[in-house]
C-alpha positions as protocol buffer text, in pm:
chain_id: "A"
residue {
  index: 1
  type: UNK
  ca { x: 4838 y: 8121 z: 10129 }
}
residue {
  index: 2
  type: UNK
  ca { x: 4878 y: 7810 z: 9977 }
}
residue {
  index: 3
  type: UNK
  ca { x: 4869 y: 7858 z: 9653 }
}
residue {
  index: 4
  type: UNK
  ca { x: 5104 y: 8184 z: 9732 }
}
residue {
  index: 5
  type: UNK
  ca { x: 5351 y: 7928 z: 9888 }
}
residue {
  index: 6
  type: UNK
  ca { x: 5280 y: 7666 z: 9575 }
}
residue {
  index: 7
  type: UNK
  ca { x: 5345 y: 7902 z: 9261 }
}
residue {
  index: 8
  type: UNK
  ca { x: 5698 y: 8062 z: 9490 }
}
residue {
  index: 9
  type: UNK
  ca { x: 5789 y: 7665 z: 9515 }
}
residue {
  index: 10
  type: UNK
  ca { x: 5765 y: 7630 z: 9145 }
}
residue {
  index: 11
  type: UNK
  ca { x: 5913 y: 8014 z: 9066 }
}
residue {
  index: 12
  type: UNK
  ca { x: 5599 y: 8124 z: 8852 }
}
residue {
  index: 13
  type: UNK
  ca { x: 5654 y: 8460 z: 8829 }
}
residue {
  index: 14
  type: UNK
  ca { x: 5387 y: 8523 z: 8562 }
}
residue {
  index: 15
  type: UNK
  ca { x: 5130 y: 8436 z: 8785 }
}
residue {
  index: 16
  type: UNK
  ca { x: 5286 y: 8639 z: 9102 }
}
residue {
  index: 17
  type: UNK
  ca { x: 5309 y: 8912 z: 8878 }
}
residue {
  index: 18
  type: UNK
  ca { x: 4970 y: 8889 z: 8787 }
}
residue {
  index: 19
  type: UNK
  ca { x: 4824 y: 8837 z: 9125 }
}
residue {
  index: 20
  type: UNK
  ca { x: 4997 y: 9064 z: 9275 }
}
residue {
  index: 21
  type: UNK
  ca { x: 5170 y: 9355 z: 9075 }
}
residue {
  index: 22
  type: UNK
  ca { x: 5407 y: 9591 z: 9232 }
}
residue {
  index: 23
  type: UNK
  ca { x: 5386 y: 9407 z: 9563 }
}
residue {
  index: 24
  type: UNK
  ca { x: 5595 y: 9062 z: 9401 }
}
residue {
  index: 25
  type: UNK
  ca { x: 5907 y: 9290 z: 9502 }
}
residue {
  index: 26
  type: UNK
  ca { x: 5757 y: 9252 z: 9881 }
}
residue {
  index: 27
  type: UNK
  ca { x: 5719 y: 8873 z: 9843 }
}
residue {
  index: 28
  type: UNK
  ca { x: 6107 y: 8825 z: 9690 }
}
residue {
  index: 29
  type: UNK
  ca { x: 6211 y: 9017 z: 9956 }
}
residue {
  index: 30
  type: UNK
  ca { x: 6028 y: 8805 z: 10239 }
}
residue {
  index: 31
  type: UNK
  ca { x: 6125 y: 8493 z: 10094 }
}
residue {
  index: 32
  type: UNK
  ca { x: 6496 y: 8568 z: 10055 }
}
residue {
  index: 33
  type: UNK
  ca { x: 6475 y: 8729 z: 10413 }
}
residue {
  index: 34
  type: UNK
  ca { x: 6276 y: 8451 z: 10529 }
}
residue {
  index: 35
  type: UNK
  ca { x: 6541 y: 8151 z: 10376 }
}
residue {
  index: 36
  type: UNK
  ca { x: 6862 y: 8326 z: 10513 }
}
residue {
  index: 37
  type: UNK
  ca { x: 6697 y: 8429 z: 10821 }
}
residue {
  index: 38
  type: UNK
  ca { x: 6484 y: 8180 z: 10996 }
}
residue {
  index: 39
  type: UNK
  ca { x: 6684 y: 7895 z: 11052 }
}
residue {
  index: 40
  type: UNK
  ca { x: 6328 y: 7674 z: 11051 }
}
residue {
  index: 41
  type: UNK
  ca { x: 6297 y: 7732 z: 10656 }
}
residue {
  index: 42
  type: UNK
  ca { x: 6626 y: 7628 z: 10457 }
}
residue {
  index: 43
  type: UNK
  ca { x: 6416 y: 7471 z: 10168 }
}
residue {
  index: 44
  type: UNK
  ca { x: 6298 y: 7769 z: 10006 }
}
residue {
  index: 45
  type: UNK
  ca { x: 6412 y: 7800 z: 9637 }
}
residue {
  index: 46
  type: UNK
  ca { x: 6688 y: 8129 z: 9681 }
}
residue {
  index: 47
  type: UNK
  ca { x: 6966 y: 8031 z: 9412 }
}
residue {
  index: 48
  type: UNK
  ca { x: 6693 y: 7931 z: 9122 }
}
residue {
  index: 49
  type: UNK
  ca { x: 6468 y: 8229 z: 9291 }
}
residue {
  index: 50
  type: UNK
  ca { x: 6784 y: 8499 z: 9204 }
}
residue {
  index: 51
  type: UNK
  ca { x: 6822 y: 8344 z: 8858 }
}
residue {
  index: 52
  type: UNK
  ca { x: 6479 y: 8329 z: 8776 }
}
residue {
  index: 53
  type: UNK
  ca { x: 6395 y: 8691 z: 8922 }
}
residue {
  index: 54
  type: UNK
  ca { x: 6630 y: 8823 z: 8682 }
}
residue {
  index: 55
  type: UNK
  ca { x: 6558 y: 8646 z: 8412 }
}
residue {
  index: 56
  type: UNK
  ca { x: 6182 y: 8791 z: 8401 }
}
residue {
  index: 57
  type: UNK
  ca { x: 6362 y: 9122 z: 8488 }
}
residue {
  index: 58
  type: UNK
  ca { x: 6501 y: 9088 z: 8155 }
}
residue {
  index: 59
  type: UNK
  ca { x: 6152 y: 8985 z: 7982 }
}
residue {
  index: 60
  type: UNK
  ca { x: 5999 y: 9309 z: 8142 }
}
residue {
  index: 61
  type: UNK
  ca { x: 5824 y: 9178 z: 8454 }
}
residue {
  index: 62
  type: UNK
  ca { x: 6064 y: 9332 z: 8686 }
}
residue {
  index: 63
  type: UNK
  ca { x: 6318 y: 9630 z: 8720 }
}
residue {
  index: 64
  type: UNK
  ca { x: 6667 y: 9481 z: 8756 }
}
residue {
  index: 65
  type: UNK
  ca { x: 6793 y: 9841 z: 8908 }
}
residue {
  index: 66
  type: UNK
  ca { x: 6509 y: 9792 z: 9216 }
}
residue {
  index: 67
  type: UNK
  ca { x: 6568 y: 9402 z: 9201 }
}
residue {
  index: 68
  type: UNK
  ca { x: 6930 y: 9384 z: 9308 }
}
residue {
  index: 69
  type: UNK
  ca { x: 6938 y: 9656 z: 9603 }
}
residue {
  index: 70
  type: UNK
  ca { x: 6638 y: 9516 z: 9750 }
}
residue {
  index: 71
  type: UNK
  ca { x: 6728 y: 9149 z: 9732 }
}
residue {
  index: 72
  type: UNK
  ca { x: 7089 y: 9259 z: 9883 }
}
residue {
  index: 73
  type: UNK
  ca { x: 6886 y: 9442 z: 10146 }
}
residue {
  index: 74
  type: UNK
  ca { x: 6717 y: 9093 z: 10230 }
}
residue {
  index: 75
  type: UNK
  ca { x: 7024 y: 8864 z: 10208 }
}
residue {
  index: 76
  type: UNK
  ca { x: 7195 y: 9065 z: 10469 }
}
residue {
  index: 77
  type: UNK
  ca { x: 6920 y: 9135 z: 10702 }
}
residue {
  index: 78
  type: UNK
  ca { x: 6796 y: 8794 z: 10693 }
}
residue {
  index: 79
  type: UNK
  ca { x: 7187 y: 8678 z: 10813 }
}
residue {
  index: 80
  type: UNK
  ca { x: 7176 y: 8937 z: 11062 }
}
residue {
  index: 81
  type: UNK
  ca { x: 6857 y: 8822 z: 11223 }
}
residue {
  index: 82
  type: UNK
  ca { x: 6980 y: 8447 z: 11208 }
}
residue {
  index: 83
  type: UNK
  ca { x: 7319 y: 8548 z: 11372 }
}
residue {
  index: 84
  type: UNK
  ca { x: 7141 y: 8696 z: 11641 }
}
residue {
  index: 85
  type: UNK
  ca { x: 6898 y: 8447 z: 11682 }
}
residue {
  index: 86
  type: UNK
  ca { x: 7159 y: 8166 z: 11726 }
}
residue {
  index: 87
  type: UNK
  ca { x: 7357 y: 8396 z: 11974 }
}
residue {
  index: 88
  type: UNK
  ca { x: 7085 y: 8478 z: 12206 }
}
residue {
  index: 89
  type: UNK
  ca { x: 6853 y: 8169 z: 12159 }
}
residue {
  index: 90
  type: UNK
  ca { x: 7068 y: 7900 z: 12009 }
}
residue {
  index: 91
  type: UNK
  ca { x: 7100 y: 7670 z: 12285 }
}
residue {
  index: 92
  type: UNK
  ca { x: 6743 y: 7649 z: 12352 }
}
residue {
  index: 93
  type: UNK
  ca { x: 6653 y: 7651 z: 12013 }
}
residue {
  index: 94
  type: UNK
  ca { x: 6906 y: 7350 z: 11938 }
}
residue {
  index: 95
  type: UNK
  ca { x: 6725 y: 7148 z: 12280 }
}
residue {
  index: 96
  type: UNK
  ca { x: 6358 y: 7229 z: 12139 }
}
residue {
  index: 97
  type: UNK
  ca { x: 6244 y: 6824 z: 12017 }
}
residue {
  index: 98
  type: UNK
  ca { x: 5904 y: 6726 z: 11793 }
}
residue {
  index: 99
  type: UNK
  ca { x: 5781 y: 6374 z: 11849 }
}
residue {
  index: 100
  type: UNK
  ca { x: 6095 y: 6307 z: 12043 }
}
residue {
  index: 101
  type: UNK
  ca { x: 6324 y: 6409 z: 11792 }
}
residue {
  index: 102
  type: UNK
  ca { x: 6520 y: 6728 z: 11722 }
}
residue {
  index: 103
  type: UNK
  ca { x: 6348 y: 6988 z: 11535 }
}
residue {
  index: 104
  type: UNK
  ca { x: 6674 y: 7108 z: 11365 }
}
residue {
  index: 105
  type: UNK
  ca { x: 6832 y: 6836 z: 11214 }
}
residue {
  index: 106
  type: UNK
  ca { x: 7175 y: 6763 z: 11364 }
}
residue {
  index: 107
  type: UNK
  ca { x: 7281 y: 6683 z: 11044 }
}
residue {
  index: 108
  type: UNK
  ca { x: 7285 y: 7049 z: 10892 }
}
residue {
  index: 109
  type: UNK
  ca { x: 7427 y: 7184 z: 11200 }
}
residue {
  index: 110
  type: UNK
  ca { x: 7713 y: 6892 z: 11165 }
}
residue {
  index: 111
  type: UNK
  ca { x: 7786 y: 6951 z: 10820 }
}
residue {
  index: 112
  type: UNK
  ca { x: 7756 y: 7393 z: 10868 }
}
residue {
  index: 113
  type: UNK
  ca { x: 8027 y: 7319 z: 11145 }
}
residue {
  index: 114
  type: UNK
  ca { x: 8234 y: 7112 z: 10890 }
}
residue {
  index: 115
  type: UNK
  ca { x: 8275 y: 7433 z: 10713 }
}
residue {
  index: 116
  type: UNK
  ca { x: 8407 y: 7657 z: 10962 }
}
residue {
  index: 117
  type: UNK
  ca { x: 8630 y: 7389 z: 11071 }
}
residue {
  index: 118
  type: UNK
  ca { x: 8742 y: 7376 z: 10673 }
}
residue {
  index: 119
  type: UNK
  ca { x: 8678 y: 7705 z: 10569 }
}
residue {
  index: 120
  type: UNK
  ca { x: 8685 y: 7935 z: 10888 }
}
residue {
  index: 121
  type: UNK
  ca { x: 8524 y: 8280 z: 10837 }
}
residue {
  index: 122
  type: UNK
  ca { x: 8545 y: 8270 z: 10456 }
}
residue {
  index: 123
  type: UNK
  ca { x: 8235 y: 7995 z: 10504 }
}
residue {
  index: 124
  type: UNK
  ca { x: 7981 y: 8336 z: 10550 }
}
residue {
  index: 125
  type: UNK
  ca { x: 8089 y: 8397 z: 10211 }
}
residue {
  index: 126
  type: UNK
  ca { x: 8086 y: 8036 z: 10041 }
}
residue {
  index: 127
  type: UNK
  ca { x: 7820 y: 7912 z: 10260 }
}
residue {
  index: 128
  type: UNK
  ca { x: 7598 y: 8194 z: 10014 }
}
residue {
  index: 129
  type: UNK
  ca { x: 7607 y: 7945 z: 9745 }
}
residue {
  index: 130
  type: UNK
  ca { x: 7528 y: 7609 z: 9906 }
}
residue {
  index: 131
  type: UNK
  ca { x: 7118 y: 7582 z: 9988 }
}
residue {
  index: 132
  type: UNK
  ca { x: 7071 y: 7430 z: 10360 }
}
residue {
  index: 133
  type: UNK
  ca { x: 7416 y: 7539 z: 10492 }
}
residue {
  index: 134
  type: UNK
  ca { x: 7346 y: 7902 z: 10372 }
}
residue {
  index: 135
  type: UNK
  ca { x: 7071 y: 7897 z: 10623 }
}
residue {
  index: 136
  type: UNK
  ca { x: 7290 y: 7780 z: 10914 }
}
residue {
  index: 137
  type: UNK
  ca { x: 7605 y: 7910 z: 10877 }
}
residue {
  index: 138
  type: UNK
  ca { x: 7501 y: 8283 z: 11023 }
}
residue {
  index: 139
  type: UNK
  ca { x: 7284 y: 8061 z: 11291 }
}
residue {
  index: 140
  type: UNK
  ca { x: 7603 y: 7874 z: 11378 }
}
residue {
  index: 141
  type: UNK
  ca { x: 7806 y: 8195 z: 11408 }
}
residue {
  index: 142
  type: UNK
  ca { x: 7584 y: 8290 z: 11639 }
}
residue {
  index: 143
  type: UNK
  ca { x: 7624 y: 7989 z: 11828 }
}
residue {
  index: 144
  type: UNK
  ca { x: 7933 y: 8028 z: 11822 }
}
residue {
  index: 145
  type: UNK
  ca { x: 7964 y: 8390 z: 11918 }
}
residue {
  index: 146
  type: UNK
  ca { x: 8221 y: 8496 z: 11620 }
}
residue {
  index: 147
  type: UNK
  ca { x: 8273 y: 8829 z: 11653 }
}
residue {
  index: 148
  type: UNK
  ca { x: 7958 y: 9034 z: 11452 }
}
residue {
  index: 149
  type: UNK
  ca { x: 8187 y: 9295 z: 11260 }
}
residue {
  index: 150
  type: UNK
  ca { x: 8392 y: 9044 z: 11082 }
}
residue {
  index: 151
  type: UNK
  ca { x: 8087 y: 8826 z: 11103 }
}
residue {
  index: 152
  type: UNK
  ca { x: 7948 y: 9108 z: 10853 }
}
residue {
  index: 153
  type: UNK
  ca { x: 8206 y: 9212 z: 10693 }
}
residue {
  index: 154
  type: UNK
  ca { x: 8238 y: 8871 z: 10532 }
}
residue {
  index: 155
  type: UNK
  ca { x: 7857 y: 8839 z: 10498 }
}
residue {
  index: 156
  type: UNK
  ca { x: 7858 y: 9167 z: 10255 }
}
residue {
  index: 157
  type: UNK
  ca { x: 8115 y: 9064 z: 10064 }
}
residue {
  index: 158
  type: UNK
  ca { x: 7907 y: 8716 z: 10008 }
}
residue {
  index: 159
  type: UNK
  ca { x: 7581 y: 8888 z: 9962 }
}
residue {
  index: 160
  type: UNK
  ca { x: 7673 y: 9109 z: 9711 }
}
residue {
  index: 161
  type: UNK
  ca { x: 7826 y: 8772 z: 9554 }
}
residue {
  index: 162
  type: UNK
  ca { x: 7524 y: 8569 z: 9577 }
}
residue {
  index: 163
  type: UNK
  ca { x: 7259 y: 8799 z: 9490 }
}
residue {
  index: 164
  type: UNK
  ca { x: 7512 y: 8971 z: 9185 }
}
residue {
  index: 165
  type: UNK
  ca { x: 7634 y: 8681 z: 8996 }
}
residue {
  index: 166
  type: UNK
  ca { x: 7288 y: 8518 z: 9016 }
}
residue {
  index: 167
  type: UNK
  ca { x: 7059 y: 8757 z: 8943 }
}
residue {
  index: 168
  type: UNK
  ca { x: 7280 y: 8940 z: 8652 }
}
residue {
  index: 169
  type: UNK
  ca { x: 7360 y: 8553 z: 8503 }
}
residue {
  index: 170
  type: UNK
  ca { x: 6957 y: 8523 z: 8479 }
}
residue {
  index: 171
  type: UNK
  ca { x: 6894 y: 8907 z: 8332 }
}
residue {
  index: 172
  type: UNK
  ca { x: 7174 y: 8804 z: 8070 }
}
residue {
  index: 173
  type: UNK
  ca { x: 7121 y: 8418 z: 7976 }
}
residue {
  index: 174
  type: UNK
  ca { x: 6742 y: 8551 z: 7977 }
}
residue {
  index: 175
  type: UNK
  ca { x: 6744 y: 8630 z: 7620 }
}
residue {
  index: 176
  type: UNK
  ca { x: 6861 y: 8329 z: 7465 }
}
residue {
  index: 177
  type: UNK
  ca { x: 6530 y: 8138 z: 7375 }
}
residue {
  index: 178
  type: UNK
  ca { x: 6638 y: 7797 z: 7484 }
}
residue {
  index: 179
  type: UNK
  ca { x: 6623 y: 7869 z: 7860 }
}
residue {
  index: 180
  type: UNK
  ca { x: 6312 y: 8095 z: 7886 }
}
residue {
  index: 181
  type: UNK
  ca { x: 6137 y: 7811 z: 7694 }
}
residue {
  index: 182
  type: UNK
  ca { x: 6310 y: 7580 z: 7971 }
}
residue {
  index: 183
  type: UNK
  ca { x: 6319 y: 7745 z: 8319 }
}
residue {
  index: 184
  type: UNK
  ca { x: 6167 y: 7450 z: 8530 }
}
residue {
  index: 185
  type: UNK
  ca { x: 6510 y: 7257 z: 8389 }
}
residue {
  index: 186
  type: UNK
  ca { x: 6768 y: 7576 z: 8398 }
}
residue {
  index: 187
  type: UNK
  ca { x: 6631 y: 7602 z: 8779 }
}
residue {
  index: 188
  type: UNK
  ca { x: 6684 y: 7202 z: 8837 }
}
residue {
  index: 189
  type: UNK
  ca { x: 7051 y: 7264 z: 8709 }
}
residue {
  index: 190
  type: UNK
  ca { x: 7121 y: 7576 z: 8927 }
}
residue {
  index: 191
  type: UNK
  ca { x: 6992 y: 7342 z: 9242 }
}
residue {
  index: 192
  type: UNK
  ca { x: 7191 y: 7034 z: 9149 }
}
residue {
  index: 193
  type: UNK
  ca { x: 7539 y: 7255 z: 9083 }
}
residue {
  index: 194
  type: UNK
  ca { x: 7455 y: 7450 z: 9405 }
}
residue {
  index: 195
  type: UNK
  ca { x: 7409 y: 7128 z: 9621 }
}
residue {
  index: 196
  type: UNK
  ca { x: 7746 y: 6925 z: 9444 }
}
residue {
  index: 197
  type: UNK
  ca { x: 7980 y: 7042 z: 9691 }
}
residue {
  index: 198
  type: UNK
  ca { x: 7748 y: 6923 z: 9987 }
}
residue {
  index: 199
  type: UNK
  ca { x: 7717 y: 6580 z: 9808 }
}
residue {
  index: 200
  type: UNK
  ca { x: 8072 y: 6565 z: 9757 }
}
residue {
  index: 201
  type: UNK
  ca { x: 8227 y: 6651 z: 10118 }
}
residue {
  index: 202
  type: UNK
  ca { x: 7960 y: 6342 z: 10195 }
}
residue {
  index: 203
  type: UNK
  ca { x: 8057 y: 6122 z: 9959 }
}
residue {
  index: 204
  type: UNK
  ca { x: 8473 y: 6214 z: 10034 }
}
residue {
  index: 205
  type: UNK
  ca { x: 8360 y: 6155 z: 10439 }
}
residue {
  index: 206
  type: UNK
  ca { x: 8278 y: 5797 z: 10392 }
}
residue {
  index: 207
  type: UNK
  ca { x: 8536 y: 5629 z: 10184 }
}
residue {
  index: 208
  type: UNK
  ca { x: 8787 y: 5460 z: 10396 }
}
residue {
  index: 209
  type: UNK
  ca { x: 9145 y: 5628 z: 10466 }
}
residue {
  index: 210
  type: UNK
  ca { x: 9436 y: 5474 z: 10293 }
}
residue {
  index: 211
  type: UNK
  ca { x: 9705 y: 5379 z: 10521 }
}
């Protein structure tokens, strides 16, 4: 399990194909369902995962037509189960403390609520593309008990997003030689653009106010 967890860390799909054939469609699925679902597990790769998956769907390791549906499939169900969770076991969940300190940061929650209070509903869909607060944004709707149709009619609308322009940008950009010979970089880039907005709305909090 270790190694599993160590080659999904560093997205080598050679080897999960390898290992595990047919059934690497059942371990993308978990591990999108499991990073947009369990509020626990917001470090798992999903932006560089989507643009990697498609990438070796272009080289012939996967089939983009199965690939999309199925990873859509996962981004939606794993919000679902994280809205839920947060509206039926939030509280506790939010109380529950390791070694005397929170075992949910407050700091993501802070900076999730942040984005309703910037963004309002349209943070389901934005949230998508932001690693950390796409974990607790459908947590904190559940928290907050926003209303679970428009809660998921915005989180289709991102999902389809998300998982589209991702996955399609690495089947495309997949032939040019340049980034198949450089994926480790391509996926450090795809985590540093996907994380600028966080670093910026931090950065833009702490200078002083003009008078």
């Amino acid at each position: 399990m270790v190694e599993l967890f160590k080659h999904i860390l560093h997205l080598d799909f050679p080897w999960l194909f390898s290992q595990y054939g047919g059934f690497i469609y059942l371990i993308l699925f978990l591990i999108i369902f499991t990073e947009t679902g369990l509020v626990l597990m917001p470090f798992l790769p999903g932006d560089s995962l989507l643009f990697t998956a498609g990438l070796f769907a272009q080289q012939g390791f996967l089939r983009i037509e199965w690939l999309l549906p199925l990873l859509f499939a996962a981004a939606i169900l794993g919000d679902s189960t994280n809205y839920l969770i947060g509206r039926f076991f939030g509280s506790t969940i939010l109380a529950i403390q390791r070694n005397g300190k929170p075992l949910i940061k407050p700091i993501h929650v802070e900076r999730t609520h942040a984005f309703y209070e910037e963004y309002g509903a349209k943070t389901i869909i934005m949230a998508r593309f932001v690693p950390i607060v796409r974990t607790f944004a459908p947590f904190v709707a559940g928290v907050a008990r926003m209303n679970y149709r428009k809660f998921l009619g915005f989180d289709l609308l991102g999902g389809a997003l998300w998982i589209g322009i991702l996955t399609i940008a690495g089947y495309f950009l997949g032939s040019f030689t340049w980034i198949k010979n450089h994926i480790d970089l391509v996926a450090l880039i795809i985590i540093l653009v996907s994380v600028a907005p966080v670093v910026i709305g931090v950065l833009r909090k702490k200078q002083p106010k003009s008078n």
